[in-house]
Every structure is written in C-alpha cells, then in structure tokens.
C-alpha positions in Angstrom: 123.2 192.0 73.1 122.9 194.0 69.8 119.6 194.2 68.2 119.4 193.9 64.6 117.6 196.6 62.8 114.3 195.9 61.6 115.0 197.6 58.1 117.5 194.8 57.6 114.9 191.8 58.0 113.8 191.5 54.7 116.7 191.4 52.9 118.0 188.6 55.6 114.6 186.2 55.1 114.7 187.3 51.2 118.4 185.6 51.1 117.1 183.0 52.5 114.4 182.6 50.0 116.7 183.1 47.4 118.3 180.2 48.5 115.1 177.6 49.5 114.6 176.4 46.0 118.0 175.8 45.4 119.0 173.9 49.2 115.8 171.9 48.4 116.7 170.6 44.9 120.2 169.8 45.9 120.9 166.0 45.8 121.1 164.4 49.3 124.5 163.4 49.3 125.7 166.7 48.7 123.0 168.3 51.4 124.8 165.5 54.3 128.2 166.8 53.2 127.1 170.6 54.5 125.6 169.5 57.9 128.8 167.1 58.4 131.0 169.9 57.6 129.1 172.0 59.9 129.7 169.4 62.8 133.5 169.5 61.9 133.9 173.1 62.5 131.7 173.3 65.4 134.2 170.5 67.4 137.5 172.8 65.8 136.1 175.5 67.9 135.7 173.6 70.9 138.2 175.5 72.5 136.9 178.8 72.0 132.9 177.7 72.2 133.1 176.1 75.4 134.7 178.8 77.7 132.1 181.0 75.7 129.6 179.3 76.5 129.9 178.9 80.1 130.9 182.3 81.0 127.6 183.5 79.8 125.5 180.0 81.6 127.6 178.9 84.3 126.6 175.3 83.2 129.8 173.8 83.5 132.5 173.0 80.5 132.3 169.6 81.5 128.8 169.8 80.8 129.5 172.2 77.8 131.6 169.9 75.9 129.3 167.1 76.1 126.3 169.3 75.0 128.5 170.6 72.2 129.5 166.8 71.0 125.7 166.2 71.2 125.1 168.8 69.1 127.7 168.0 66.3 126.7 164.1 66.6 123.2 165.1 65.8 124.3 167.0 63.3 125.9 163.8 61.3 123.1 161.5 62.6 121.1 163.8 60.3 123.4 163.7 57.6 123.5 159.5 57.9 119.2 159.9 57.9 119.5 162.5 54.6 122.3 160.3 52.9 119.1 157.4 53.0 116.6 160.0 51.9 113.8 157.8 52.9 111.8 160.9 54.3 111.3 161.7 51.0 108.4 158.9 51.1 108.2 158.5 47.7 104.8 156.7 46.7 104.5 156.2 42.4 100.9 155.0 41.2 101.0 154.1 37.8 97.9 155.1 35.5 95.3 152.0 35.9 92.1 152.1 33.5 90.7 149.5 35.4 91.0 150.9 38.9 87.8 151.1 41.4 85.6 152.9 41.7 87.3 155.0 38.4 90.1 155.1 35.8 93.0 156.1 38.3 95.8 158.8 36.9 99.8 158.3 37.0 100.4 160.0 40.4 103.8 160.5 42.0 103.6 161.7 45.5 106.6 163.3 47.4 107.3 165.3 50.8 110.0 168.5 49.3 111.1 171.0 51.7 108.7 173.7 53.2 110.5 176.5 52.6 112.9 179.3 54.6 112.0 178.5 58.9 113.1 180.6 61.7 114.1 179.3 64.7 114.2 180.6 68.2 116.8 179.6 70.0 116.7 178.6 74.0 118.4 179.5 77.0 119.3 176.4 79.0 120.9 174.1 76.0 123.3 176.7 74.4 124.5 174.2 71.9 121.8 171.7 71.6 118.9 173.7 71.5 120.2 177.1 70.0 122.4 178.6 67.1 122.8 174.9 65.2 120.9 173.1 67.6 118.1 170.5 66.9 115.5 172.4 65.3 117.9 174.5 63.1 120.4 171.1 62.0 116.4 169.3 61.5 115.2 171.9 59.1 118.8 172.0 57.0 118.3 168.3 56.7 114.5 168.7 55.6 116.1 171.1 52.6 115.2 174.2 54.1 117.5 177.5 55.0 117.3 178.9 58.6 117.4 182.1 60.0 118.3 182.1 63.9 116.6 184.8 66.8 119.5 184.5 69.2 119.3 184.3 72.6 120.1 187.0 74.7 121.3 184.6 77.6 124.4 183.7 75.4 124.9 186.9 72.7 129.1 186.5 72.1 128.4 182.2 72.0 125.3 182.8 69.6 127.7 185.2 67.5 130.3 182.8 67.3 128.9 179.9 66.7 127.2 181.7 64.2 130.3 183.0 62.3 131.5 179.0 62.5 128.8 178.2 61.1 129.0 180.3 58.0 132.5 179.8 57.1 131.8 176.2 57.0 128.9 176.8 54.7 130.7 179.2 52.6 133.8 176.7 52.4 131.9 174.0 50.7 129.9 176.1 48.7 126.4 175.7 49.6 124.0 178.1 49.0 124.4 181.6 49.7 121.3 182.2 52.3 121.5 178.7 53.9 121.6 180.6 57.6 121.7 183.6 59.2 121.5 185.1 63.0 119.4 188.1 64.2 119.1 189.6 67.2 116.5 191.2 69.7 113.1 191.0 70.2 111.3 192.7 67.3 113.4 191.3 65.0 112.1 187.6 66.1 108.7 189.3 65.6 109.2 191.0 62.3 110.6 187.8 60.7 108.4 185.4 62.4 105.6 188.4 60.2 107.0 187.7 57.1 105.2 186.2 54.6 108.6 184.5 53.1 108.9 182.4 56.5 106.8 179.5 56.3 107.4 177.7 59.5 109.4 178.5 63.1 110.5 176.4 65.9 110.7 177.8 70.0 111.2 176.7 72.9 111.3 178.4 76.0 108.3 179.7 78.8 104.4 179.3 77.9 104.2 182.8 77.8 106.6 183.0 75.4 105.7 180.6 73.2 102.1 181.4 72.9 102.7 185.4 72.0 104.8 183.7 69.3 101.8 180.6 68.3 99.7 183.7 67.9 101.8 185.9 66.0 102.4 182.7 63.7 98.6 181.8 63.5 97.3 185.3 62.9 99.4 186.4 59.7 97.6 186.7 56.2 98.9 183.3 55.9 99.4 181.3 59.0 102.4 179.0 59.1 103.0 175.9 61.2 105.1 176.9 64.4 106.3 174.1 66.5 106.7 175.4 70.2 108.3 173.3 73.1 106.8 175.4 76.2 106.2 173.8 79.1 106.4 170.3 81.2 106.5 169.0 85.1 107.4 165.4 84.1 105.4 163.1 86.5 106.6 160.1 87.9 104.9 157.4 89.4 106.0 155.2 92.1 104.2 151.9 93.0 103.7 150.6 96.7 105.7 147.4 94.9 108.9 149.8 93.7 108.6 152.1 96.8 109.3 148.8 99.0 111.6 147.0 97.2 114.1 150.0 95.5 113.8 153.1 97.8 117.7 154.0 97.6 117.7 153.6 94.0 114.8 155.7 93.7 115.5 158.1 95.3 119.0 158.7 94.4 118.0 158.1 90.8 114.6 161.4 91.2 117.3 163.5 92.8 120.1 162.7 90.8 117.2 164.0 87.7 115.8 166.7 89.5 118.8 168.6 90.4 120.6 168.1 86.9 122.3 171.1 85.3 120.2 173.3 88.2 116.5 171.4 88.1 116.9 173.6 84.2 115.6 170.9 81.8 112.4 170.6 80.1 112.3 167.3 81.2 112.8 168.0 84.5 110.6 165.6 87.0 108.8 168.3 89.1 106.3 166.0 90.0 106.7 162.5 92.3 103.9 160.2 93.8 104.3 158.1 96.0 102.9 155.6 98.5 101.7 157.2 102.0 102.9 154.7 103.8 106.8 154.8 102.1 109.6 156.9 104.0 110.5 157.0 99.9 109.7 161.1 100.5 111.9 161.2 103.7 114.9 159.8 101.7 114.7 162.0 98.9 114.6 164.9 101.3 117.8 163.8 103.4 119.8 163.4 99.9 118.8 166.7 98.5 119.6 168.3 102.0 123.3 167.2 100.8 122.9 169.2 97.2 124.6 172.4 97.0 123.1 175.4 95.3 123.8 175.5 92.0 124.3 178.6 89.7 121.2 179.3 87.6 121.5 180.7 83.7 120.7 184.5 84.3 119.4 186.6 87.3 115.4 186.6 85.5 115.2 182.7 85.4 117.1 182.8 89.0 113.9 185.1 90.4 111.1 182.5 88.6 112.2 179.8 89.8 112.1 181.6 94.0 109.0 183.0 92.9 107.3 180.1 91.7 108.7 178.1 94.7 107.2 180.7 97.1 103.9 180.3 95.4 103.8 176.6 95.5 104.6 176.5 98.9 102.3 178.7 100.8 99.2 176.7 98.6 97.3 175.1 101.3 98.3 171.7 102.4 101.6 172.3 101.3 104.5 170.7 103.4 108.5 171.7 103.3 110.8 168.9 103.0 113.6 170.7 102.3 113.5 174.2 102.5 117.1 176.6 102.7 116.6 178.9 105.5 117.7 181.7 103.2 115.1 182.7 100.9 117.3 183.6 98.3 119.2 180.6 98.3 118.7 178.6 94.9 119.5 175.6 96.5 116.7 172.4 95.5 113.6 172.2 97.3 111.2 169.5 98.3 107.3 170.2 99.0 104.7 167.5 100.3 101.2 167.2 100.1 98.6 164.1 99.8 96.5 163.3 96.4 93.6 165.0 98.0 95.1 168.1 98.3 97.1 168.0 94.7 93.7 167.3 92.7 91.5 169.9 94.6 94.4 172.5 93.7 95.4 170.8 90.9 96.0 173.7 88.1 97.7 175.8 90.4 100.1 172.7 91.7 100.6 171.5 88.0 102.8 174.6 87.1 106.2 173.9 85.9 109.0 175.7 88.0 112.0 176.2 86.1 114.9 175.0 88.8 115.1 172.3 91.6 112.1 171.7 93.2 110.2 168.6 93.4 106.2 168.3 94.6 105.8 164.6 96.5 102.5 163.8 95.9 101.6 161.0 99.0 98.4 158.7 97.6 96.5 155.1 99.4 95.0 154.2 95.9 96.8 154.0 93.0 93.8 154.0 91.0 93.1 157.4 92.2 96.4 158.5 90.7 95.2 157.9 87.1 92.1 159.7 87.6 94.6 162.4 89.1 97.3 161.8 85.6 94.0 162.2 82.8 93.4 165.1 84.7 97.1 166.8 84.4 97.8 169.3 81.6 100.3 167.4 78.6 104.0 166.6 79.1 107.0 165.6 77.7 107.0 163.2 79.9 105.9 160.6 82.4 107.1 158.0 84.3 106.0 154.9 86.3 108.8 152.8 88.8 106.8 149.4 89.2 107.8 146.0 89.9 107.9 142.8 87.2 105.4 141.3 89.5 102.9 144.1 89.5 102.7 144.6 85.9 101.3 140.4 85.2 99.4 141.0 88.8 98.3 144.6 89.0 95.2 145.5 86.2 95.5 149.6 87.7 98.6 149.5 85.9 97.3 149.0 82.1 95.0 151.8 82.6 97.6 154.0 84.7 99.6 153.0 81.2 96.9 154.5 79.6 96.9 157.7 81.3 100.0 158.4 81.1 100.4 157.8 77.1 97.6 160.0 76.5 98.9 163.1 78.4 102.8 162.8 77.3 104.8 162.2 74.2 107.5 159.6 75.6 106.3 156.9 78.6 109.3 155.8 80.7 109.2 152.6 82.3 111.8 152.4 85.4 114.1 155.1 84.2 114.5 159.3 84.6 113.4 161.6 82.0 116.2 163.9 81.7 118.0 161.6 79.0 116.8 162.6 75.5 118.4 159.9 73.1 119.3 161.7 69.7 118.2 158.4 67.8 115.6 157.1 65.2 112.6 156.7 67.7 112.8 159.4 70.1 109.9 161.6 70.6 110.2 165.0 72.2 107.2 166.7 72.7 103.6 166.2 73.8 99.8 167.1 74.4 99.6 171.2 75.0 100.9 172.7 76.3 104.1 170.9 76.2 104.1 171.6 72.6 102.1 173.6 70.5 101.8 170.6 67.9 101.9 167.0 69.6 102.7 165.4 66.4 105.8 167.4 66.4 109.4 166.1 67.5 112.3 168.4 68.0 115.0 165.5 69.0 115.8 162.7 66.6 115.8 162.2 62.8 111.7 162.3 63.3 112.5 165.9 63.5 113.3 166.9 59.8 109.5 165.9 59.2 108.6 169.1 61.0 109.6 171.2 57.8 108.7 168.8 55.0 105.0 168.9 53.1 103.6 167.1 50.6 103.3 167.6 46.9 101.7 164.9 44.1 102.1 165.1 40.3 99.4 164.1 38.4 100.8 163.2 34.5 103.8 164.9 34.8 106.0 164.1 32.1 109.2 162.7 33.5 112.3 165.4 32.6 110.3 168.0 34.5 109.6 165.8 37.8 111.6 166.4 40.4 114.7 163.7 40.9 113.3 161.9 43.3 110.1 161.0 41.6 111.3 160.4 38.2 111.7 156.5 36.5 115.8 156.5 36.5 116.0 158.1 40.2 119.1 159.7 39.5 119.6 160.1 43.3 119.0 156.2 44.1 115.4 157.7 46.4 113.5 154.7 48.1 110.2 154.6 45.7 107.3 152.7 46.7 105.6 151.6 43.7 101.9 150.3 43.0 102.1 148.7 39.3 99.1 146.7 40.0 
C-alpha cells in the first residue's frame, strides 16, 4: 500500500473543513440525494468491487456482493432517516415571564453537525465497515465530511471505492472536501492530531484501538473517538434448551462461529452449557465436518493459532476438536467446567479472532451469572431457554440482568452474527467492546455519534439556523413548549 505523505495532511483535513460548515447547513433533502447517489455508484461498480475485494480477503464474492448491497442499503436507509430529519431534535421554548423558579428566555435548542471526522477503516468487512462503510455513510448523514485511513488489508479496493465515491460526489455537486482517503500509519496518526478533526471512528484489535483512544484523548483538545475493539459474545444454554433443541443448537453455535472464518466482531467465542448435556459433544462432531477456511491476511492468520495455543495449554483446558496440524486454520473447540473458567477468568475471556469456541460445562445456573457480571463488556450475549423456564425459572430475570449490563444487544434464542441495519439496532457495548457504550456504529442510531448540541438564547429569527426558525423552511420536526 502507498503511504500518504504527512506534508499532505493538512491541506486534506483543511478541505474538509472548508467544506463542514457548508455540508452541515445544506437542507436534508439535498444531503439524502448525495448518500443515495453514493449507493448508486457503489452497486454500478459491482463488477469491478467485488472481484477486488476478494482477491485481497478471500471472503467470498458470494459473500462480497451481499456485504456490498448491505453497504449501499445502509447508505439509503440513512438517506430515508435524513430526508425525516428528526435527529435534528428540535426543542423551541418560548420566553415565559411567569416561569418557576424565574422569568425563562426564548431558547431554541438543536443537535448541528460536529464537524470534519476521520474514520478508520476495518479489515474483515471491506464494504461495510470500511471506505463508505457504517461509520463514514453515519457521519455524511449527521452533516459532517470524512476523511478515510485505509486499510492495508484491501489497498486497490479502498482506492477504488474511493475514486467511486468521489465522482459520485463531484457529479451532484456537493461540497468540494465531502471525503477523502489516506493511507499508512502515520498519516492515521497525524490526522487523528489535528486540531481540525473533531471526532474518529475504529474498529479493529484492543491494541489498536486504545493507542488511537489515547492519541484522541491526549491532544490540546480531546475529541470523542468511538472505538469498536473487542468482544467473545457469550451464550447461554439452559438445562431446559440443552434437552429439548440440542440439534438446533448446535448447528445454529456452529453455523455462527465458523461464519466468514470465526472473523466477526460478533463472533460467539464463548458457550455454556449444562454438565450433564452431550450439547458439547455435538457441536464438536459438526465442526469436525468444517473445512479450513481462508483467513484475511497471513498477521490475523498467526493471531488467531497463537491465541488458540495459548487458550489451550491454560490448565483445565480440554480439546474437542483440535486439527492434527498445527498450522491448520481449521475451527477449534476447547472445554473446561465453570470452576476452571472463573478461577482463570481474564486470561479465558480473550477474544480470538477466528474459529474457536470455549464450552464452558456448569451444575448451577445461578453460578453462571455470578460468572457473566464478572466478564469484561460485549457486543453481545445470548441466552437459549425454554418458554416454560422463563414464567418458572427466577435465575433467569437476574441472569437477564447480567447479561444487559455487560453487552449492548441481549439475544433471546437466536445467534449474534446478524447485525440488522435498522432503527433499533445497537452495536456496541461496556469497554472494552467500545470505547463509548452509548455509541452505535450500525443503524440510523449511528449519525448521533457526530451530532452535538447547540441552544440559542434570543436569537432573532433570520440569523437562526433553518431548522430552528418560526417558518421551518425545511419542514424540521419542532417540539414546542408555548405554555
């Protein structure tokens, strides 16, 4: 991959700055016409993008082309959610003499776009979660311009995606400055440093992310930066579900696991289950029958043996399934009872990056709450119970507890690795599988990521901003208190 010169930074993030006030104040309508136009040439270049992208991820075109439809659906979803501008929030008090406990000004409260973001795109989502991926389509939407640190896993798909993306931009004439790509490590650093870039989006490896969080929260002015770093996805299985859906459950946790190479975020590294349930057994004879998969590049290839290795020589570690070869990136299976998990809990909690699953055999299910408060945060958890047990079983209300306090979305009889690009979705979590739990990075939820709030106190109403003013000229939903 190229690496762009340092010297040309600033006039890159000064473009884009340039360019923030005006993408901000331009009217919604036109704002959803961009990002739609964007989708349209991103699905025109499907037949370039695609083979692109898979020669430099071996993920699959079938794969590709979905991820690449995801991405240019979320793209218009966005558009649809700007077109309704109700993020704005708009909240008008009039002035009110008699208001307690004091005479109360006119105030007309807004959220307006935080200014120019940089986002750092990831390795195992090349459309979805890179060049015009999630976080970079979520800020546009917001009102703010973007500039892109490529990855190096996909350099000639991040280029060309990238030149899409500006000749759609340039044909219906936004803003000169509404995107750009850079390249190379120092350059990520050098623009995450400058005092134009006001908030950045990762996601990628703990280690990663938190050099970056650091970076972010140690310049003369800190900035927000919203950092998707690391999950293992728990999932429960009740002594009810382990008896009465043991095929389905299984078939369904290695059906997620092994997904695009066990290389999601959501991935569910983690599974309990009842001692007394062959459900572990089952789940090793159907990954047995999973060939090795192609990984994204030769370093996350080498993590995800090396992490393997590690978790498996821990004490009280079983293998389930295990290739004979050692190099073999085929999926893997480890055992080992509750005991063993929570007196070697930090070390056991560590996301591997690839196809291996950790059973986790427990007697008391109440003992796996105690052992779910304890886990770091997720993405993710999950629980697999019967009707029954949820009206008959109290352990599960406070193992429903647990789990909502140590992940961002709760899954009830599903598999995590579906993320919804919809209204409600939540995508992130307590740290460190985010750096900001309030934070999504999929769904229209996102775009509040790069919005902050501004009020005006008296303003007179030809210099308020459109959305705030008596005649709404854009047709904003206002909530009014005349009283």
């Amino acid at each position: 991959m190229t690496t762009t010169q340092t010297t040309d930074i600033e006039p890159i993030v000064e473009t884009a700055a340039t360019a923030s006030h005006a993408w901000a104040a331009t009217a919604p309508a036109e704002r959803a016409v961009v990002l739609s136009a964007i989708a349209d040439a991103l699905d025109a270049e499907e037949g370039t993008l695609v083979p692109l992208a898979d020669a430099e991820t071996h993920l699959g075109r079938t794969r590709l082309s979905g991820e690449l439809r995801r991405t240019t659906f979320q793209l218009r979803f966005l558009a649809q959610t700007v077109r309704r501008a109700a993020f704005y929030d708009v909240r008008i008090d009039r002035a009110d003499e008699t208001w307690p406990p004091g005479p109360r000004p006119e105030l007309r409260r807004y959220r307006t776009a935080i200014g120019p973001v940089l986002v750092f795109a990831a390795s195992n989502f090349p459309f979805a979660f890179s060049v015009a991926g999630g976080d970079t389509a979520s800020a546009w939407a917001a009102g703010c311009p973007v500039t892109v640190k490529a990855h190096p896993g996909h350099p000639r798909l991040s280029r060309h995606t990238a030149r899409t993306v500006s000749r759609a931009i340039a044909e219906v004439g936004a803003p000169a400055g509404l995107f750009s790509l850079i390249e190379g490590e120092q350059a990520g650093v050098q623009a995450l440093r400058h005092p134009r870039i006001r908030a950045a989006a990762f996601t990628g490896s703990i280690t990663g992310g938190l050099t970056l969080a650091r970076i972010a929260a140690e310049r003369p002015e800190p900035i927000p930066f919203y950092g998707e770093l690391g999950s293992i996805n728990p999932v429960v299985v009740t002594p009810g579900a382990a008896r009465a859906r043991i095929e389905e459950i299984a078939l369904g946790y290695v059906a997620s696991l092994t997904q695009g190479a066990g290389q999601f975020c959501t991935n569910p590294g983690l599974l309990f289950v009842p001692a007394d349930s062959p459900l572990a057994e089952r789940v090793a004879e159907l990954l047995h029958e999973v060939a090795a998969a192609p990984m994204l590049n030769q370093r996350i290839a080498d993590a995800y043996l090396a992490v393997a290795h590690k978790l498996a020589t821990r004490s009280g570690m079983q293998k389930l399934c295990w290739p004979q070869d050692p190099a073999s990136l085929a999926p893997r299976l480890l055992h080992t009872t509750l005991e063993v998990f929570r007196a070697d809990q930090e070390a056991m909690a560590e996301e591997c990056f690839g196809p291996l699953g950790v059973v986790v055999s427990y007697d008391n299910l109440t003992e796996v709450t105690a052992g779910i408060v304890a886990l770091p945060g997720q993405l993710t958890t999950t629980v697999h119970a019967e009707e029954d047990e949820a009206r008959s079983n109290p352990i599960l209300a406070l193992l429903a507890d647990a789990l909502t306090d140590r992940s961002g979305r709760v899954i009830w009889g599903g598999w995590p690795t579906g993320v919804a690009v919809t209204h409600a979705m939540h995508h992130g979590g307590p740290f460190p599988a985010t750096t900001t739990p309030a934070g999504t990075s999929v769904g229209t939820a996102a775009l509040e990521r790069f919005l902050r709030p501004v009020a005006y106190q008296s303003w007179p109403q030809h210099l308020l901003p459109p959305p705030l003013r008596d005649d709404n000229p854009w047709g904003i939903p206002q909530h009014r208190d005349d009283s």
